[in-house]
C-alpha positions in Angstrom: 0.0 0.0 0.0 1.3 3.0 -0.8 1.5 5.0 3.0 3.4 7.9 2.7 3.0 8.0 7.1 0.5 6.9 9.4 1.1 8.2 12.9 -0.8 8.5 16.6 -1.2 11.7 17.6 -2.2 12.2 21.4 -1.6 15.8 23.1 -0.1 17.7 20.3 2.7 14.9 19.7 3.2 11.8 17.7 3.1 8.4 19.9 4.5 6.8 16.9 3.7 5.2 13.9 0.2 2.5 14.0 -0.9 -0.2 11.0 -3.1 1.1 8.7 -4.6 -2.4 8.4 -5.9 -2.6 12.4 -7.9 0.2 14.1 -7.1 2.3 16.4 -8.3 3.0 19.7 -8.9 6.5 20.4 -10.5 8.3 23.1 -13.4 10.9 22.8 -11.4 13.3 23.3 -10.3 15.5 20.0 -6.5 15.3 21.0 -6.0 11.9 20.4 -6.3 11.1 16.5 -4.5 8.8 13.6 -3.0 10.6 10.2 -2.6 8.7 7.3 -1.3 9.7 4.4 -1.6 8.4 1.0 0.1 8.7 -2.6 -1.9 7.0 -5.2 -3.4 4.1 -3.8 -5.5 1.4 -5.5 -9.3 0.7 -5.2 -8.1 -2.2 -2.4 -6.2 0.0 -0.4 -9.2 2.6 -0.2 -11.5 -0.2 0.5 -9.8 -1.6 3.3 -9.6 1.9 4.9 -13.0 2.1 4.7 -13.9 -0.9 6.5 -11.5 0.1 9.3 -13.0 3.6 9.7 -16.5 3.0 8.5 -15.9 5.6 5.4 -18.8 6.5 3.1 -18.6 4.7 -0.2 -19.5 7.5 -2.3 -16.8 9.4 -0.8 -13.9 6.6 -1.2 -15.2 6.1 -5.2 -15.1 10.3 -5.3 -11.5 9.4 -3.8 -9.9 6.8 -6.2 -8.7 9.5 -8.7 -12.3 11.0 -9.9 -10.7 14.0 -11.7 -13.8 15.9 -10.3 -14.0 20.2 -9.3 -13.3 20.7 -5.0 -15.7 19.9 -3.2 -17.1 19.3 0.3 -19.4 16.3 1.5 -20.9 15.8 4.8 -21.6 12.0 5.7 -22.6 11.4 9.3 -20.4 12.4 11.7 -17.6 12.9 9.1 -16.5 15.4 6.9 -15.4 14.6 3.0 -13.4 16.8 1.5 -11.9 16.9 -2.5 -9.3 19.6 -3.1 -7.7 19.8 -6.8 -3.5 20.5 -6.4 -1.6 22.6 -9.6 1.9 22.5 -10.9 3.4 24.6 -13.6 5.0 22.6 -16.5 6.1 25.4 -18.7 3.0 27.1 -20.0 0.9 24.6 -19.1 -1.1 24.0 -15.7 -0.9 20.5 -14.6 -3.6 19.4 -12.1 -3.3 16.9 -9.0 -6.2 15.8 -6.4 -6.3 15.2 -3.0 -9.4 13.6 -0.8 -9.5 14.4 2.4 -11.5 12.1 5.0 -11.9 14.2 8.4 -13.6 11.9 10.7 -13.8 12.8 15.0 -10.3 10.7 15.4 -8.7 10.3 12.5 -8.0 12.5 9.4 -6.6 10.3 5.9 -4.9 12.5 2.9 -5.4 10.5 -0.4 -3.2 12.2 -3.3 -3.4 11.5 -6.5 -0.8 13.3 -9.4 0.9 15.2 -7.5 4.5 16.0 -6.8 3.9 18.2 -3.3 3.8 15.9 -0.1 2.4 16.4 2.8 5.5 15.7 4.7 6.6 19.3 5.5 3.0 20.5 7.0 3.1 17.1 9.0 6.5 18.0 10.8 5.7 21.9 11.0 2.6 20.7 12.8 4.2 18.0 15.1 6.8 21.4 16.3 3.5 22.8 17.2 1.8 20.7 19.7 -0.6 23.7 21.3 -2.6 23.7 18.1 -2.1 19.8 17.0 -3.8 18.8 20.0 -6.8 20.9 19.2 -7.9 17.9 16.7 -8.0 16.9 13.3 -9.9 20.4 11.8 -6.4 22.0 12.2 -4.6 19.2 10.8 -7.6 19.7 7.8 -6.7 23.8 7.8 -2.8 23.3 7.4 -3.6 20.8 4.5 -6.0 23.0 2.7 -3.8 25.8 3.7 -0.8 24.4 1.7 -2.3 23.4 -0.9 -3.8 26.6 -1.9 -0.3 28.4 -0.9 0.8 26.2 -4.2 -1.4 28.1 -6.3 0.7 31.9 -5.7 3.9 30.6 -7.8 2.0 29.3 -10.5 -0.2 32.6 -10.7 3.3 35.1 -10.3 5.0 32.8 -12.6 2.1 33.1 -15.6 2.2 37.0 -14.1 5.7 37.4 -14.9 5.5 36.3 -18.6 2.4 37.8 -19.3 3.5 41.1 -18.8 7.0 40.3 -20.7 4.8 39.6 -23.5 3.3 43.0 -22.9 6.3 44.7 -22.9 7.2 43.2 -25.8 3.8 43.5 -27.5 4.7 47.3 -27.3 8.2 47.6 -29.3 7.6 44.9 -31.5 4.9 43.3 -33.5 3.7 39.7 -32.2 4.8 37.0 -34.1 3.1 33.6 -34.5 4.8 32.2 -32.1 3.8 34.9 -29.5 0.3 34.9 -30.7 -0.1 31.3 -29.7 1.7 31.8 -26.6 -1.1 34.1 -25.8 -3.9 31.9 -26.5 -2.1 28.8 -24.6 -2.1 31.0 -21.5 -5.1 32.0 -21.7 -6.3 28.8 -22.0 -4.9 27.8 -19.2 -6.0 30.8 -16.7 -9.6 30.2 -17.9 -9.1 26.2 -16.8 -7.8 27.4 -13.5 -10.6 29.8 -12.6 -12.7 26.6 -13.2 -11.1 25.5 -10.5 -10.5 28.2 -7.9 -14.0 29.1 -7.9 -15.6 25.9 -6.5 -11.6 25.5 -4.1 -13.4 29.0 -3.0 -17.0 27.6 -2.4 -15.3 24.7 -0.3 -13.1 27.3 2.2 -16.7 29.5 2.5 -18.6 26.7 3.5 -16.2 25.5 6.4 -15.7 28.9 7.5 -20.3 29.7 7.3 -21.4 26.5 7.7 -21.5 24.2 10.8 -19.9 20.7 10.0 -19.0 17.4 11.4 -15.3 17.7 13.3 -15.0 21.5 12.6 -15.0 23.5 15.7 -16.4 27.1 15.9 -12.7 28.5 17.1 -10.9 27.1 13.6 -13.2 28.6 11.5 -10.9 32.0 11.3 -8.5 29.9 9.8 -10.5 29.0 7.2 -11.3 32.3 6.6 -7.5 32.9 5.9 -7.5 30.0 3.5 -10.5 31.6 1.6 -8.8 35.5 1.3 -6.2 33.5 0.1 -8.3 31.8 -2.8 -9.8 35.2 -3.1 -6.5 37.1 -3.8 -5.7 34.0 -6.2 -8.8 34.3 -8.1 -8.5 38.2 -8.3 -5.0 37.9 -9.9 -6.4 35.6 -12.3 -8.9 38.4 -13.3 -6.1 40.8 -13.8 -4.0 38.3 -15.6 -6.6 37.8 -17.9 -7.3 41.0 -18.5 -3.6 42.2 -19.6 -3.8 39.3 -22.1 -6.7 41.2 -23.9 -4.9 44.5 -23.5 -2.1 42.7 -24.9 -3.9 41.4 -27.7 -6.1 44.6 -28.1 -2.4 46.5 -28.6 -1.0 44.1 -31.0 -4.0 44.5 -33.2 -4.4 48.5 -32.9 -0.6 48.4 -34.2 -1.0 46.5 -36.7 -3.6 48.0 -37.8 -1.8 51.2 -37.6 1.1 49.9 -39.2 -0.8 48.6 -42.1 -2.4 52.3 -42.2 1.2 53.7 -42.8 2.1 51.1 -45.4 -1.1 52.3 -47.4 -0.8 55.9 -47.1 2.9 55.6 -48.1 1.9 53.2 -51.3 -1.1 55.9 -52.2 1.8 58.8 -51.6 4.5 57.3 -53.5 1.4 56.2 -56.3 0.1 59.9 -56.4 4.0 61.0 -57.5 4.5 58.3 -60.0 1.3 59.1 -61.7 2.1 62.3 -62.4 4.9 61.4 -65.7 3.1 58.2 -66.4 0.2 60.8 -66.9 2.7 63.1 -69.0 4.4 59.8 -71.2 1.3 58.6 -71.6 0.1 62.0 -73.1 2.8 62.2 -75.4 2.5 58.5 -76.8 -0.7 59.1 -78.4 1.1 58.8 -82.1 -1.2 61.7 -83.0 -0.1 63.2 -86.3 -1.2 66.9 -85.2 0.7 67.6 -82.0 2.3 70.7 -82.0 4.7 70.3 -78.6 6.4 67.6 -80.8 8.6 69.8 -82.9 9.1 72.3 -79.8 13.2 72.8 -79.9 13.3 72.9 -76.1 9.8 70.9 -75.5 11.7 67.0 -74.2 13.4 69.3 -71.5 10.3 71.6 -71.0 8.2 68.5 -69.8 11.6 66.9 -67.8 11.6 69.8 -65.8 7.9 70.2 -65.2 8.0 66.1 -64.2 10.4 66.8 -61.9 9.0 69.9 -60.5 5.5 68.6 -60.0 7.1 65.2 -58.5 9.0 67.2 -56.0 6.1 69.2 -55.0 3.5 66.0 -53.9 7.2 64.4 -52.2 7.3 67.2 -50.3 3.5 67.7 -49.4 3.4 64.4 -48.9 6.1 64.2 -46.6 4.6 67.5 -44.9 1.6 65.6 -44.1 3.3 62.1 -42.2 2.4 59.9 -45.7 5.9 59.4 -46.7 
């Protein structure tokens, strides 16, 4: 079976480790509880957890890798909850899930796809025995806690290259390459909103609602966990945003640059029409045309070519055209 730890916890510290296959006696009282921890475990491993601590079945088939949004499910006396976990892979969001069954003496972790243990909030907690022997809705806080602490680097990270892009969107024009960039991470900011939205629901309804195993004087903590999601899912907003500015600016300038291309074709069009207009004139092949057997006539309509030519360059370049 997969176990990353199972431990007894009684006053705030851990007794030691206990088999994951035998129950565990615990008293009423909320400081003595069992933590188990598990990294992708099979359908038999989850079943023979739920015989041991009676857990729903809905909830352990919800467990075994359901890909489904975060959630939370009352059963009884215990408390189901399904958080989803994200890691950046480039430009891509990569999702994990954990289940989470909080029951009055024991709490279990189930992850699934994900590279972050649990291992660092389990010892940071075990150095804090005044609020570990409070019960397993702390332990359920500092698990929900990290896990949405994971979601800040991915956000600053897709922060930092968005507004690179924008920057860059500004002095040069986007190329292909860019432009899909764009869309990619866009993509992916609209896939995590999905996301942080119902992760959001979950922290509002432990802080609001009463549930199984979650005392009254935790729910402040939860609260901290949902201004977290909130700040999250505001900088998703604004990221989101910037990528239309930044797409709204790439097209105004190429629009605009397409606008000086014309007007300097329509400039440089104007000039050259002026001797085709003149040649063409005096390539009629008429027989009666008097200008013909002028002595000074070729350089007569040079000149007047030339001076009419540099009179639009210069208007032309007067107005911005050329």
């Amino acid at each position: 079976m997969p176990v990353v730890a199972a431990n007894f916890y009684r006053a705030g510290k851990n007794v030691g480790a206990v088999s994951i296959a035998e129950p565990v006696h615990c008293s009423k009282d909320a400081s003595e509880f069992v933590w188990i921890g598990l990294s992708n475990p099979t359908i038999e491993d989850l079943q023979t957890l739920q015989s041991i601590y009676h857990l729903h079945p809905l909830a352990v088939e919800d467990a075994y890798g359901s890909k489904q949004l975060p959630k939370v499910d009352v059963y009884g006396d215990q408390l189901f909850v399904l958080a989803r976990t994200a890691r950046l892979e480039g430009d891509i969001i990569a999702y994990g899930e954990t289940a989470i069954f909080v029951g009055p003496t024991h709490i279990i972790t189930v992850r699934h796809d994900s590279d972050r243990t649990y291992t660092g909030v389990r010892k940071r907690l075990e150095t804090m025995p005044d609020m570990l022997k409070n019960g397993v809705d702390y332990v359920l806080h500092a698990v929900l806690d990290f896990i949405v602490d994971g979601y800040l680097p991915i956000i600053e990270s897709v922060e930092d290259a968005v507004l690179k892009m924008e920057s860059h969107a500004l002095d040069h024009l986007l190329g292909r390459d860019d432009v899909l960039r764009l869309f990619t991470l866009r993509r992916q900011l609209m896939k995590f909103q999905r996301v942080i939205g119902p992760m959001s629901e979950v922290c509002n309804k432990l802080v609001h609602i009463a549930s199984p195993c979650i005392d009254t004087e935790v729910r402040p903590y939860f609260q901290d966990v949902l201004d977290h999601v909130k700040r999250v899912e505001a900088m998703i907003n604004g990221l989101r945003e910037v990528l239309n500015s930044v797409f709204e600016a790439s097209l105004l300038l190429e629009q605009e640059r397409q606008g000086t291309i014309t007007r300097q074709l329509a400039a440089w069009a104007a000039i050259l029409a002026v001797p085709t207009a003149i040649a063409g004139v005096y390539g009629m092949n008429f027989q009666n045309m008097p200008e013909l057997k002028t002595e000074y006539g070729y350089y007569v309509v040079l000149a007047v070519i030339a001076v009419l030519c540099v009179g639009l360059f210069m208007r032309f370049k007067k107005t911005g055209w050329l």
